[in-house]
C-alpha positions in Angstrom: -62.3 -49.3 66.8 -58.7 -50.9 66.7 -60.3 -53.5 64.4 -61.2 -51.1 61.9 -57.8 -49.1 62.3 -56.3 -52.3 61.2 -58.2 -52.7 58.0 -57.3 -49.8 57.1 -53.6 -49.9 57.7 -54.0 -53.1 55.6 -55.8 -51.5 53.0 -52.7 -49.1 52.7 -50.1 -51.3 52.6 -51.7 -53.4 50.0 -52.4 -50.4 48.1 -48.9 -49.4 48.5 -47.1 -52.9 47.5 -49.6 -53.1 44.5 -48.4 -49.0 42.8 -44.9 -49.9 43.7 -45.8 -53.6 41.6 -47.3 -51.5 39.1 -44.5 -49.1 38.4 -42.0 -51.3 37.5 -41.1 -50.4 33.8 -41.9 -53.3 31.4 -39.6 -55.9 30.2 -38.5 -54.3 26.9 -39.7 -56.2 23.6 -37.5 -59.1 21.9 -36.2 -58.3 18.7 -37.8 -61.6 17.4 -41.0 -60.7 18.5 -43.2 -59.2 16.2 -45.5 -56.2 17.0 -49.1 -56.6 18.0 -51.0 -55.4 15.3 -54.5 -54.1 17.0 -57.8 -53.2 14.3 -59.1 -50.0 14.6 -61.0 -47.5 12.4 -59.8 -44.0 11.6 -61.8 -41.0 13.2 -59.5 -37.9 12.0 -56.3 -37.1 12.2 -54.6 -33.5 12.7 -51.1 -31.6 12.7 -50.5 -30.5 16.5 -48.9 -26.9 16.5 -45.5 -28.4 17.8 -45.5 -30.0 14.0 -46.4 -33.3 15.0 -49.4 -35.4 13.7 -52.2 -36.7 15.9 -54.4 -39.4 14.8 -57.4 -40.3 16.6 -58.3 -44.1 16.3 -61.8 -45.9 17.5 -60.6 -49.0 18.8 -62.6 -52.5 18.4 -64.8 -53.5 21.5 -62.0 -56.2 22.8 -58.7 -54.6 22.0 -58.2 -54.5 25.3 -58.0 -50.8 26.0 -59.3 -49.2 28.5 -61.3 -46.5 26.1 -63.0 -46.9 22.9 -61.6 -43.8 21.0 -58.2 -42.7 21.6 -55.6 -40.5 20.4 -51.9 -41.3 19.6 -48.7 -39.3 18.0 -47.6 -40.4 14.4 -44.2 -41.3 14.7 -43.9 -40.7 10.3 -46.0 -38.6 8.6 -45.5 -40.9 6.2 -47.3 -43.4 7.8 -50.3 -41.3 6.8 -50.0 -41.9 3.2 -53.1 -43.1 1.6 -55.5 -43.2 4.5 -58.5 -41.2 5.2 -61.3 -40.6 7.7 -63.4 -43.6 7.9 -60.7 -46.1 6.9 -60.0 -49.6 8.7 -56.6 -50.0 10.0 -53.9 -52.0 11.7 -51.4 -50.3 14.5 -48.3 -51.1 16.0 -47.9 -48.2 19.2 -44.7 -48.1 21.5 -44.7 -45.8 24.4 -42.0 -43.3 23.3 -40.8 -39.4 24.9 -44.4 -40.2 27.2 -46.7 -40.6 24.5 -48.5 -43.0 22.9 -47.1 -42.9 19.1 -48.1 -45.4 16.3 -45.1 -47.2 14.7 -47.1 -49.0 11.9 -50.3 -48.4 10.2 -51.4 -50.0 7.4 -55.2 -50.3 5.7 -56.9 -53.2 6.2 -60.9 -54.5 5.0 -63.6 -53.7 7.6 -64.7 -56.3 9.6 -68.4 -57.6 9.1 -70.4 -57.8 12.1 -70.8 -61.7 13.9 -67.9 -62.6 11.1 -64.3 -63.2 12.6 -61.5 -60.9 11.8 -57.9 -62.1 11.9 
């Protein structure tokens, strides 16, 4: 019995040095860095009744995002401009006021299935 009261006091403290690890706020970007850009395709897009705009993207298979379709603020309206339902795109998010809100969006050509996209 003490040998399994053991594990499981080091089960907690690993699980306790790991969250405490993974709470620590990221380095914060470099000026000279530029923004990863990540493809996506437009799935709709809506005005919130707080008056901000939600657009909901459906990632590509490796973005590297946990979920295939997710939903972020628009920082701009503007950023809007031009794009419909349907459309290809390019983001830039940052995590700002606890939300994820896109910085930069710009249309891009759909990629072909098998064929490499840049």
């Amino acid at each position: 019995m003490s040998t399994i009261l053991r594990k499981i006091a080091a089960a907690a403290v690993v699980a306790l040095t790991m969250g405490s690890l993974c709470a620590q706020p990221a380095a914060p970007a470099d000026a000279s860095t530029p923004p990863v850009l990540t493809r996506a395709r437009v799935s709709s897009f809506s005005k919130a009744p707080g008056g901000k705009f939600h657009l909901r993207l459906k990632l590509m298979p490796r973005a590297k995002l946990p979920f295939t379709t997710q939903t972020f603020t628009v920082a701009d309206r503007a950023l809007l401009a031009g794009i419909s339902e349907g459309d290809w795109v390019k983001f830039a998010m940052q995590r700002i006021d606890g939300e994820n809100t896109v910085t930069s969006l710009q249309v891009v050509a759909a990629c072909r299935r098998f064929q490499p996209c840049d």
